[in-house]
HTML snippet that shows the backbone in 3Dmol.js (N, CA, C, O; Angstrom):
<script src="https://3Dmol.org/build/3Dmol-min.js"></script>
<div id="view" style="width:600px;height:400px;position:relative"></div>
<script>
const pdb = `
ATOM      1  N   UNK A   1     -70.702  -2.002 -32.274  1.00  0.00           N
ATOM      2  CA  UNK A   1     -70.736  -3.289 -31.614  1.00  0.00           C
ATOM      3  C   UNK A   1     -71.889  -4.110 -32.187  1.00  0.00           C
ATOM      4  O   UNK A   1     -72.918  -3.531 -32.536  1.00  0.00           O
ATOM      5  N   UNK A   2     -71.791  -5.132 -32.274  1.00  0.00           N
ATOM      6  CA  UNK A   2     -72.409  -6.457 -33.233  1.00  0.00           C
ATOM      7  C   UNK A   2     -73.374  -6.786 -31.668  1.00  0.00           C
ATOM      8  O   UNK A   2     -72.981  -6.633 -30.512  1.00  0.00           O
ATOM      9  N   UNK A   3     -74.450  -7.176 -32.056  1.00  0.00           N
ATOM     10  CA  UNK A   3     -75.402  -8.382 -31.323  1.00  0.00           C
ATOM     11  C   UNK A   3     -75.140  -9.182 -31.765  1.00  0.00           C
ATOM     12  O   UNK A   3     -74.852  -9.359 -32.949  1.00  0.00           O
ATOM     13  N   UNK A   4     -75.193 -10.318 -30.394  1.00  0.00           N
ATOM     14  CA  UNK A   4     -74.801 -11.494 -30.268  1.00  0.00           C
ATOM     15  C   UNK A   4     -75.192 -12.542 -29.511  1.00  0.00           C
ATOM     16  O   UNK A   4     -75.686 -12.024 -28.510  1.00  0.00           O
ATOM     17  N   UNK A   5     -75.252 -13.635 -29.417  1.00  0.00           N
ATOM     18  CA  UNK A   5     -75.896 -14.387 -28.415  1.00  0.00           C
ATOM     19  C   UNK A   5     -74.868 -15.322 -28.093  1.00  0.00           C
ATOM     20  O   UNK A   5     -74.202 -15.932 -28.930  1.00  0.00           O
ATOM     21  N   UNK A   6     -74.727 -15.443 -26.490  1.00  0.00           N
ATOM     22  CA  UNK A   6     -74.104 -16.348 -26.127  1.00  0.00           C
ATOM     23  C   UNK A   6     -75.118 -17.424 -25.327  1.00  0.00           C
ATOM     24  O   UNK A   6     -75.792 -17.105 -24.348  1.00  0.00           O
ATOM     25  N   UNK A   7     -75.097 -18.640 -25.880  1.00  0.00           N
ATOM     26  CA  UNK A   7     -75.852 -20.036 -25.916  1.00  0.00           C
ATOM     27  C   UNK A   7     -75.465 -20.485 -24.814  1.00  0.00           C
ATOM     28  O   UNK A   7     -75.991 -21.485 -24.326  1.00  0.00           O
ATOM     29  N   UNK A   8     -74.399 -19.776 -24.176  1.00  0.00           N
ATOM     30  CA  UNK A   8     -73.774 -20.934 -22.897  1.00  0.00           C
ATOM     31  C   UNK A   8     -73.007 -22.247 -22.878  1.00  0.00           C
ATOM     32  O   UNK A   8     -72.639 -22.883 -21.891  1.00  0.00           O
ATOM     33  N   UNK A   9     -72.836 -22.529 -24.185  1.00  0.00           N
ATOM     34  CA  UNK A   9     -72.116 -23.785 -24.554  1.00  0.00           C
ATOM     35  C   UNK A   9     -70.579 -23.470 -25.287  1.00  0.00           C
ATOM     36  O   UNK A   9     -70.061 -24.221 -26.113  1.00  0.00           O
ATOM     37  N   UNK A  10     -70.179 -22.611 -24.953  1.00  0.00           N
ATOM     38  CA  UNK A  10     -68.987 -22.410 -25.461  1.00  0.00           C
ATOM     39  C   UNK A  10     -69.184 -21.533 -27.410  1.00  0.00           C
ATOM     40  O   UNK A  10     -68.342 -20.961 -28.103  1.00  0.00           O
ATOM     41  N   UNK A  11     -70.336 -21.769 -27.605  1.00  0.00           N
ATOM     42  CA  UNK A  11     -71.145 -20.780 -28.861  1.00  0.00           C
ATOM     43  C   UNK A  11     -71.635 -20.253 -29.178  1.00  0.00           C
ATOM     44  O   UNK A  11     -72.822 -20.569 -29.096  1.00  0.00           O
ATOM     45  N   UNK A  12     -71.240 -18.577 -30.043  1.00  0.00           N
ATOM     46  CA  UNK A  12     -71.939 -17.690 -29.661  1.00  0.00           C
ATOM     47  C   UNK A  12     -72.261 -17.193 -31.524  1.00  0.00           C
ATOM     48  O   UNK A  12     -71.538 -17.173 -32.520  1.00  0.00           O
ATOM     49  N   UNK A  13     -73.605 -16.877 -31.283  1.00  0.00           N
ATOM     50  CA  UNK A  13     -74.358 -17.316 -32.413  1.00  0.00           C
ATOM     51  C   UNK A  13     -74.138 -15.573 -33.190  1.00  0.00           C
ATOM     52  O   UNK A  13     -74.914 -14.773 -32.667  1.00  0.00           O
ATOM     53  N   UNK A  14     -73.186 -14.910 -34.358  1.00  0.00           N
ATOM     54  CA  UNK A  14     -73.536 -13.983 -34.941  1.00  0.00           C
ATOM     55  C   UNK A  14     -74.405 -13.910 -36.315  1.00  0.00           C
ATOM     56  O   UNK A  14     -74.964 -14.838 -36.901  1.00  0.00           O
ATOM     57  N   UNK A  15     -74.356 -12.645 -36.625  1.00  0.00           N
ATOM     58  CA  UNK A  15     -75.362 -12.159 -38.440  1.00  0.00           C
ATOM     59  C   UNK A  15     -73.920 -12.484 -39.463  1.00  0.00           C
ATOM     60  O   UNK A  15     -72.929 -11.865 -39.075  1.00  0.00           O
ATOM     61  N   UNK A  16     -73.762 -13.117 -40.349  1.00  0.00           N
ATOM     62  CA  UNK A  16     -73.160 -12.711 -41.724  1.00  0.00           C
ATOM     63  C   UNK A  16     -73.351 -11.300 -41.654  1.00  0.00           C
ATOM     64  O   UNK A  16     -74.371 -10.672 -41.370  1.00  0.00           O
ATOM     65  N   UNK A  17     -71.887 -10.787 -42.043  1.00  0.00           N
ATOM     66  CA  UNK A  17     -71.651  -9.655 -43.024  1.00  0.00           C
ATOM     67  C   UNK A  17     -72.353  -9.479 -43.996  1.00  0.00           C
ATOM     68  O   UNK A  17     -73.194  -8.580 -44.029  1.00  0.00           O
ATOM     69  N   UNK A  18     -72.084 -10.527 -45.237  1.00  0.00           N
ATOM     70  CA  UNK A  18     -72.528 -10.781 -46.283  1.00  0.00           C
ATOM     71  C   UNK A  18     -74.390 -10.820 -46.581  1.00  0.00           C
ATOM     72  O   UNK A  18     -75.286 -10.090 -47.006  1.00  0.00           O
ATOM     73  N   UNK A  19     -74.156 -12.361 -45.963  1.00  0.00           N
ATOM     74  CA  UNK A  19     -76.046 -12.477 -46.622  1.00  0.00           C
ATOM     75  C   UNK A  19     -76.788 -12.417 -45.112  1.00  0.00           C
ATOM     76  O   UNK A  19     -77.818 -13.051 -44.881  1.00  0.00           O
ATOM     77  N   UNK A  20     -76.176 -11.636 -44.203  1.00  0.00           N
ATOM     78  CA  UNK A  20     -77.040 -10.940 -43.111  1.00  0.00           C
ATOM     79  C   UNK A  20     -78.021 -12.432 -42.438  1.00  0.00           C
ATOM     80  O   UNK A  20     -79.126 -12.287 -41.916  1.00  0.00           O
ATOM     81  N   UNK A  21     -77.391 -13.674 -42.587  1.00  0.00           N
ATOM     82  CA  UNK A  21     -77.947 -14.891 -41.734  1.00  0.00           C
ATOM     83  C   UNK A  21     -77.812 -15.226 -40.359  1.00  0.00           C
ATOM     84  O   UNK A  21     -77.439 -14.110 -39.998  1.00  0.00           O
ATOM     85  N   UNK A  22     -77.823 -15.849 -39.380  1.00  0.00           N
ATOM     86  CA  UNK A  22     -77.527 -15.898 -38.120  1.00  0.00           C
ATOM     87  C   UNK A  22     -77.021 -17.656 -38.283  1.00  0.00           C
ATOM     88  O   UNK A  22     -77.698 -18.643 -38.570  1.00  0.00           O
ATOM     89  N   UNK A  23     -75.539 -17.514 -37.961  1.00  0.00           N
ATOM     90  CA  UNK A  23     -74.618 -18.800 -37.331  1.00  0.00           C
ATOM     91  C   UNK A  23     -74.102 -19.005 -36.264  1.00  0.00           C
ATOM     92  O   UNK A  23     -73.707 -17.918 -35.843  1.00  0.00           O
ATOM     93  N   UNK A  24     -73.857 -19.858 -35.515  1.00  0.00           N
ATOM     94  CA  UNK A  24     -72.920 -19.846 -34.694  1.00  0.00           C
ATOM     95  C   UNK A  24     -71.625 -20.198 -34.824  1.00  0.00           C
ATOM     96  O   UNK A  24     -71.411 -21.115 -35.616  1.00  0.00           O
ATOM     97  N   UNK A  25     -70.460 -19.597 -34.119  1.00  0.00           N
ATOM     98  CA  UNK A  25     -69.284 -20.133 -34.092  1.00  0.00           C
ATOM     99  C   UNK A  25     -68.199 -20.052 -32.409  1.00  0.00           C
ATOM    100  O   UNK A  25     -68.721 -19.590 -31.395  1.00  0.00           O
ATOM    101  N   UNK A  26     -67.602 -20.260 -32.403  1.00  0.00           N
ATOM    102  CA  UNK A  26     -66.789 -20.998 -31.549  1.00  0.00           C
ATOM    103  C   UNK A  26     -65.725 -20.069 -31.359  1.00  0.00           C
ATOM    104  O   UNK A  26     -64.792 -20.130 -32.159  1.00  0.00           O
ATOM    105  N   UNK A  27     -65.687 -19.089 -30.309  1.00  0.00           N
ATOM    106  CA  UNK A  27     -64.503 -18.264 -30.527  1.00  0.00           C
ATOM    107  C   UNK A  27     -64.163 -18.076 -28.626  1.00  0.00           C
ATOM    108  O   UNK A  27     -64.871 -17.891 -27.636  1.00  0.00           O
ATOM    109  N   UNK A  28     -62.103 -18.323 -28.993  1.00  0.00           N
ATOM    110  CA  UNK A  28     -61.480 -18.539 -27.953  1.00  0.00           C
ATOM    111  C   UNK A  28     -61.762 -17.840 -26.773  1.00  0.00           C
ATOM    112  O   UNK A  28     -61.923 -16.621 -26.831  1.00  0.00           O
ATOM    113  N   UNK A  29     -61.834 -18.372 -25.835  1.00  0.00           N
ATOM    114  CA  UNK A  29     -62.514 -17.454 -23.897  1.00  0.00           C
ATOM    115  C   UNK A  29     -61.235 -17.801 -22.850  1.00  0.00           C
ATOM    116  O   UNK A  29     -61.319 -18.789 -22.120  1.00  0.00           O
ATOM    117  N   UNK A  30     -60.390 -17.180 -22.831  1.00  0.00           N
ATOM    118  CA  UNK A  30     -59.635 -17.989 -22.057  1.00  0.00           C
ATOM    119  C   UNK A  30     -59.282 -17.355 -20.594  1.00  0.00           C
ATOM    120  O   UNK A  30     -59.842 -16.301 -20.293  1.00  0.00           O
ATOM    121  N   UNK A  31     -58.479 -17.887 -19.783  1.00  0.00           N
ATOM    122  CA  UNK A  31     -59.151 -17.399 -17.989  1.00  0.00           C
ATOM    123  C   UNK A  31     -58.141 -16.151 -17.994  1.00  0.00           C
ATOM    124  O   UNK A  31     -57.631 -16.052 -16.878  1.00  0.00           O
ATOM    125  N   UNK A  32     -57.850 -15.523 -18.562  1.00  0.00           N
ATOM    126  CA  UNK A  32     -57.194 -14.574 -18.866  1.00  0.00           C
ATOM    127  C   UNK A  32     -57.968 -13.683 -18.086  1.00  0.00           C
ATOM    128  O   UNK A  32     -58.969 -14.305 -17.729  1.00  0.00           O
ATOM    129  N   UNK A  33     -57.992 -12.324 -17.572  1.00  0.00           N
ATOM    130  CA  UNK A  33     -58.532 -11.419 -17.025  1.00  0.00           C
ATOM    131  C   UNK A  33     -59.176 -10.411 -18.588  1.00  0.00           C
ATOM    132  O   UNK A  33     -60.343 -10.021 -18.617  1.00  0.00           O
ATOM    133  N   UNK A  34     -58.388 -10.188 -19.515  1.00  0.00           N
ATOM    134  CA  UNK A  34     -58.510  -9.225 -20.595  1.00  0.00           C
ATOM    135  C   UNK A  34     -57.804  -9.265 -21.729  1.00  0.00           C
ATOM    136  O   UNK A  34     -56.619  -8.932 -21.745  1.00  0.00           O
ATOM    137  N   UNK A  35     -58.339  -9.606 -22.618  1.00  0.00           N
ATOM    138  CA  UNK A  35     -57.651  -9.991 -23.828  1.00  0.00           C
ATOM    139  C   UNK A  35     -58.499  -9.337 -25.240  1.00  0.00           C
ATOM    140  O   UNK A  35     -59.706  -9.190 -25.044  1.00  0.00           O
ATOM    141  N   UNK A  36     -58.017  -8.954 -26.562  1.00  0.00           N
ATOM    142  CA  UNK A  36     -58.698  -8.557 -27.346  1.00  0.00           C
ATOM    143  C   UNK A  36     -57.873  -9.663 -28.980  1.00  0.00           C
ATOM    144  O   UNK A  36     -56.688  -9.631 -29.315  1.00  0.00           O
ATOM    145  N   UNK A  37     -59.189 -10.632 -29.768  1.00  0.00           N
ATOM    146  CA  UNK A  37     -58.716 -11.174 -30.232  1.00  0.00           C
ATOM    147  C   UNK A  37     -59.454 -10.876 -31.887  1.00  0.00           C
ATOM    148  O   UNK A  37     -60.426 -10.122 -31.931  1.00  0.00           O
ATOM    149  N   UNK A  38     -58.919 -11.519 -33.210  1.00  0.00           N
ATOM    150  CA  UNK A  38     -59.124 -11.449 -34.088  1.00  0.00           C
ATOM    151  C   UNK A  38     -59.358 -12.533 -34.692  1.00  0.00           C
ATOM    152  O   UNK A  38     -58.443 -13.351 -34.592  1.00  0.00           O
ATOM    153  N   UNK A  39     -60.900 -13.091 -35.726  1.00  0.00           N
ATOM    154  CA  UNK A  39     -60.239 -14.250 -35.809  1.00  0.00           C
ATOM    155  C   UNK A  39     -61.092 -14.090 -37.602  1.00  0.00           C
ATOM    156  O   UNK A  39     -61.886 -13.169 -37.793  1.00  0.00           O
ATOM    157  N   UNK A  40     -60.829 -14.892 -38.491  1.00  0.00           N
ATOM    158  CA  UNK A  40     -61.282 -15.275 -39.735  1.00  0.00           C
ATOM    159  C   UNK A  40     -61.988 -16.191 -39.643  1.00  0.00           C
ATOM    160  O   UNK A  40     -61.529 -17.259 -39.239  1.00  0.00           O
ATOM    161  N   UNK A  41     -63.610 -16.036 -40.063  1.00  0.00           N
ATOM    162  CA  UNK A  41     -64.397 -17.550 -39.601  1.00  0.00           C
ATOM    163  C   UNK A  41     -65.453 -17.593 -40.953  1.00  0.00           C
ATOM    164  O   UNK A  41     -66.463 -16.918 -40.752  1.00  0.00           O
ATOM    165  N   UNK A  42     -65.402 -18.294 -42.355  1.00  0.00           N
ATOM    166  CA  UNK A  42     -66.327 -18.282 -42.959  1.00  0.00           C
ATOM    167  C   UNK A  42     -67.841 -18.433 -42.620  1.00  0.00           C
ATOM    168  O   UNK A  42     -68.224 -19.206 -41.743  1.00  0.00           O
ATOM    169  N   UNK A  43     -68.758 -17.585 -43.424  1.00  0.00           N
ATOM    170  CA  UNK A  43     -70.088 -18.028 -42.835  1.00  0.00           C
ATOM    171  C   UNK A  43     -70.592 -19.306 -43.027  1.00  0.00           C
ATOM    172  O   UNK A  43     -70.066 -19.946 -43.937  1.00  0.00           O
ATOM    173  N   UNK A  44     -71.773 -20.010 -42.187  1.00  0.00           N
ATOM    174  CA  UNK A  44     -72.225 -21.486 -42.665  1.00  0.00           C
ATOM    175  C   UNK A  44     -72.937 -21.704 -43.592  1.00  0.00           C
ATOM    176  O   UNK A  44     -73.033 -22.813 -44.117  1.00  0.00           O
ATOM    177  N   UNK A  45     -73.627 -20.569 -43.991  1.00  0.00           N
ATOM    178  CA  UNK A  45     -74.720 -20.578 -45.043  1.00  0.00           C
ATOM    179  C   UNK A  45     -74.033 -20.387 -46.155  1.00  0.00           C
ATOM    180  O   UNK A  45     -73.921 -21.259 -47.017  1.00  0.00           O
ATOM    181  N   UNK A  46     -73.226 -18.584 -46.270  1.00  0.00           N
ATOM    182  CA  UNK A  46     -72.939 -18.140 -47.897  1.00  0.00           C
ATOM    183  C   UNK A  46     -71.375 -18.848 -48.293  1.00  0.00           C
ATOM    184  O   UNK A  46     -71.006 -19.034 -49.453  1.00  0.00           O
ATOM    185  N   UNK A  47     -70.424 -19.247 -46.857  1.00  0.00           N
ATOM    186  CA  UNK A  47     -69.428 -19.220 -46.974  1.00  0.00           C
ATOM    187  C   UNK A  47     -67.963 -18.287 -47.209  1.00  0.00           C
ATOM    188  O   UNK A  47     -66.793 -18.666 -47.262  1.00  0.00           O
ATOM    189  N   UNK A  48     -68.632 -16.766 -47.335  1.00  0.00           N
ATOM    190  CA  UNK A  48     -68.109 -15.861 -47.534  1.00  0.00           C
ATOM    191  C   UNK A  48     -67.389 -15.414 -46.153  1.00  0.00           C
ATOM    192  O   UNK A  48     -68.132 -15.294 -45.179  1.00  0.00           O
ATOM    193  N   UNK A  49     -65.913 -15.139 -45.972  1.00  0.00           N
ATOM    194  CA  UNK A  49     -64.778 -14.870 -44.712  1.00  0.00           C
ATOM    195  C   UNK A  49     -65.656 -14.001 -43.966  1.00  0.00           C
ATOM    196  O   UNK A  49     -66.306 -13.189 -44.624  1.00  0.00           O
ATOM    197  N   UNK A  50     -65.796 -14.024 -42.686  1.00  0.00           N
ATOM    198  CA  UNK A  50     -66.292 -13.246 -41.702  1.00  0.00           C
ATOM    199  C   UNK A  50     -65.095 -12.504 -40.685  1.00  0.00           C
ATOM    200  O   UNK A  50     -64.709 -13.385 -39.917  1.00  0.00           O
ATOM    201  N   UNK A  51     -64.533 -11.492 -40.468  1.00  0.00           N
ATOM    202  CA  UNK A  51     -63.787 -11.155 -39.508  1.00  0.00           C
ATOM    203  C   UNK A  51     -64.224 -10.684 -38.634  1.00  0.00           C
ATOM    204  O   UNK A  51     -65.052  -9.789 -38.808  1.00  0.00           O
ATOM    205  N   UNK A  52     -63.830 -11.111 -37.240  1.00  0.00           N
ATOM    206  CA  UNK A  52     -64.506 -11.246 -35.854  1.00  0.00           C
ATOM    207  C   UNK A  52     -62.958 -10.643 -35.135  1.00  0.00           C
ATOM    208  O   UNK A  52     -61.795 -11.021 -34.996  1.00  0.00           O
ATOM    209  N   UNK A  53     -63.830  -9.463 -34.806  1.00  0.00           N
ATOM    210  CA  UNK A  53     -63.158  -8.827 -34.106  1.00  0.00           C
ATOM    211  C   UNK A  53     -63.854  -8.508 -32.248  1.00  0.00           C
ATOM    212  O   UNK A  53     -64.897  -7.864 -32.140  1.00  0.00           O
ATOM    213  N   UNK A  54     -63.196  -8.989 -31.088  1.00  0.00           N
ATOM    214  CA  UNK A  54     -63.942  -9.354 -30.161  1.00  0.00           C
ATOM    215  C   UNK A  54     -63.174  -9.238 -28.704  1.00  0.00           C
ATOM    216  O   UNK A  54     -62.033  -9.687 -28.813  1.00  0.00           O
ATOM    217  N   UNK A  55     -63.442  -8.805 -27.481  1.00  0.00           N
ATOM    218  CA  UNK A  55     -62.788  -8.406 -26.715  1.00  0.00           C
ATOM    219  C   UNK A  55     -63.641  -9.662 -25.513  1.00  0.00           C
ATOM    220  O   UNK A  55     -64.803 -10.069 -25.493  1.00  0.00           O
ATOM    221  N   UNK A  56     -62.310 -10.012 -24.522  1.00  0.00           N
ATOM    222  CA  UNK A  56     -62.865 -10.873 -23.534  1.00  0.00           C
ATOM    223  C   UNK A  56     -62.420 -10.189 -21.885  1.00  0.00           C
ATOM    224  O   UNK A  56     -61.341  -9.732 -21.508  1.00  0.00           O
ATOM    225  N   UNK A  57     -63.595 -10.331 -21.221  1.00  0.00           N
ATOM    226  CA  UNK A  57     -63.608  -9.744 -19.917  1.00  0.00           C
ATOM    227  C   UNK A  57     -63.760 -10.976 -19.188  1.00  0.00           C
ATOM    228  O   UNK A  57     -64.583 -11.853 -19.449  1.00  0.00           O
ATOM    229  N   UNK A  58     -62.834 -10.986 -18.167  1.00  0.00           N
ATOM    230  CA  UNK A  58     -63.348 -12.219 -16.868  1.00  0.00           C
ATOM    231  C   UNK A  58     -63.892 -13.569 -17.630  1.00  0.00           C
ATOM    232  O   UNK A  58     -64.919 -14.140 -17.265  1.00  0.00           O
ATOM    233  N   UNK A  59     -63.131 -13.987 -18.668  1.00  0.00           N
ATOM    234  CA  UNK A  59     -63.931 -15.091 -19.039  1.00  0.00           C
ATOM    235  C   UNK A  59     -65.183 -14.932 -20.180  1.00  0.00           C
ATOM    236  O   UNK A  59     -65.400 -15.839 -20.983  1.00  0.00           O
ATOM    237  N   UNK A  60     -65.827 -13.921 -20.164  1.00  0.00           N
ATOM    238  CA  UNK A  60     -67.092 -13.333 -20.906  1.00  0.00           C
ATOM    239  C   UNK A  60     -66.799 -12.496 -22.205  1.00  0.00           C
ATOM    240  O   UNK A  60     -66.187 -11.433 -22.102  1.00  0.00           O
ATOM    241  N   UNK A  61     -67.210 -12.942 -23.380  1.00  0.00           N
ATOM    242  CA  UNK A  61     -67.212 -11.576 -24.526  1.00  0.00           C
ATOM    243  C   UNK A  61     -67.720 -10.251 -24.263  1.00  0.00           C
ATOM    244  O   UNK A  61     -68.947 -10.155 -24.286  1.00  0.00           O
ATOM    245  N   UNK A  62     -67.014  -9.143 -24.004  1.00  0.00           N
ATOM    246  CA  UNK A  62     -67.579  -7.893 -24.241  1.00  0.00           C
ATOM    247  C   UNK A  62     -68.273  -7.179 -25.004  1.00  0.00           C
ATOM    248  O   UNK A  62     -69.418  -6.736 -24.917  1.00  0.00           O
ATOM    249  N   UNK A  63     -66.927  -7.055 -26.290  1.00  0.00           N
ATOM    250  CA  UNK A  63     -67.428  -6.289 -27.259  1.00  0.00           C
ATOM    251  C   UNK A  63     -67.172  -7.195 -28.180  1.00  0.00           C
ATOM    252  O   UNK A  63     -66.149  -7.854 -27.992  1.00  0.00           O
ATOM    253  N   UNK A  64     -68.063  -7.523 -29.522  1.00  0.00           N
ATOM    254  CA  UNK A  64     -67.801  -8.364 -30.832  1.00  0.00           C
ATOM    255  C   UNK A  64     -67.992  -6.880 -32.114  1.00  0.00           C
ATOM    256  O   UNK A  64     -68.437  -5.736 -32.016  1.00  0.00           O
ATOM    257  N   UNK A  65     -67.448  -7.610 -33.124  1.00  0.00           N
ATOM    258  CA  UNK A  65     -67.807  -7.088 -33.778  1.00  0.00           C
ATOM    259  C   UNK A  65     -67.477  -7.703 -35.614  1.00  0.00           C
ATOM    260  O   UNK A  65     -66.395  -8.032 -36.100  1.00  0.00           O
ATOM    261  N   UNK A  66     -68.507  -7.683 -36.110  1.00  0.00           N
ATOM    262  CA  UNK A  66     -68.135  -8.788 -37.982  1.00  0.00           C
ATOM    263  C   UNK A  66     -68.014  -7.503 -38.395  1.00  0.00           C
ATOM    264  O   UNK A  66     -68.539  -6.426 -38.112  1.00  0.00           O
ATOM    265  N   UNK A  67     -66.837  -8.065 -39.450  1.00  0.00           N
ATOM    266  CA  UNK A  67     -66.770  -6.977 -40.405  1.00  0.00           C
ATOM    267  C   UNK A  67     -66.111  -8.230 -41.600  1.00  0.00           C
ATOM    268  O   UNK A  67     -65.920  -9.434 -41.428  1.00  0.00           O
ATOM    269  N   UNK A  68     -65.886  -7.372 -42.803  1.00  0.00           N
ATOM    270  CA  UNK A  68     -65.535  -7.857 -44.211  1.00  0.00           C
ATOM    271  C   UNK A  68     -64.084  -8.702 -43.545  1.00  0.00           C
ATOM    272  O   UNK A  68     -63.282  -8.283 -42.710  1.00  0.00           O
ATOM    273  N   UNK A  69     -64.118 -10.073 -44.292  1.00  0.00           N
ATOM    274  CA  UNK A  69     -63.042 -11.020 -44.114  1.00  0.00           C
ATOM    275  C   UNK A  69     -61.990 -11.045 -45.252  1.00  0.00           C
ATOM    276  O   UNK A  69     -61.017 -11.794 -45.338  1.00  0.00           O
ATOM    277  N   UNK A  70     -62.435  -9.950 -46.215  1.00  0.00           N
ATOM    278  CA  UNK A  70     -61.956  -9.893 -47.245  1.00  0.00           C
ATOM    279  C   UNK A  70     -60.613  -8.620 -47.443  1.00  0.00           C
ATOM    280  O   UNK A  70     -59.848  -8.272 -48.343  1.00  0.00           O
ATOM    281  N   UNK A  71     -60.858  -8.283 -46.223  1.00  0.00           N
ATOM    282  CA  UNK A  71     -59.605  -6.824 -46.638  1.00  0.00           C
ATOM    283  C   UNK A  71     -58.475  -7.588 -45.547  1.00  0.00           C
ATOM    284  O   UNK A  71     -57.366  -7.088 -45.357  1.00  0.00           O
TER     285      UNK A  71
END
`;
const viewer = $3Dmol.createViewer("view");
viewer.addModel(pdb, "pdb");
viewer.setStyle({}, {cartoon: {color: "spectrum"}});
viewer.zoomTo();
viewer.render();
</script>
């Protein structure tokens, strides 16, 4: 499981895979009770694919996790 920060604004700030930087991005919360989603999000700095793999509880991210955007 990835550290992460959630800002409270709907953005939650992870590390690059790649060049290990800290961005934020914008990933779906919806009033769903439990959902587990996938998403492709380049980094802001290197630009290199980030895959965000991430589970939602009650509204809240659980578990995140970056891995290679490339496989």
């Amino acid at each position: 499981m990835e550290h992460f920060i959630n800002n409270g604004d709907g953005f939650i700030q992870i590390t690059c895979y790649f060049c290990f930087e800290p961005f934020e991005v914008n990933l779906e919360v919806s009033s769903e009770s439990f959902f587990k989603n996938s998403e492709i999000i380049d980094c802001a700095i290197c630009c290199n694919p980030n895959k965000i793999d991430y589970e939602v509880e009650e509204n809240c991210i659980s578990n995140l996790l970056v891995t290679n955007g490339n496989d």
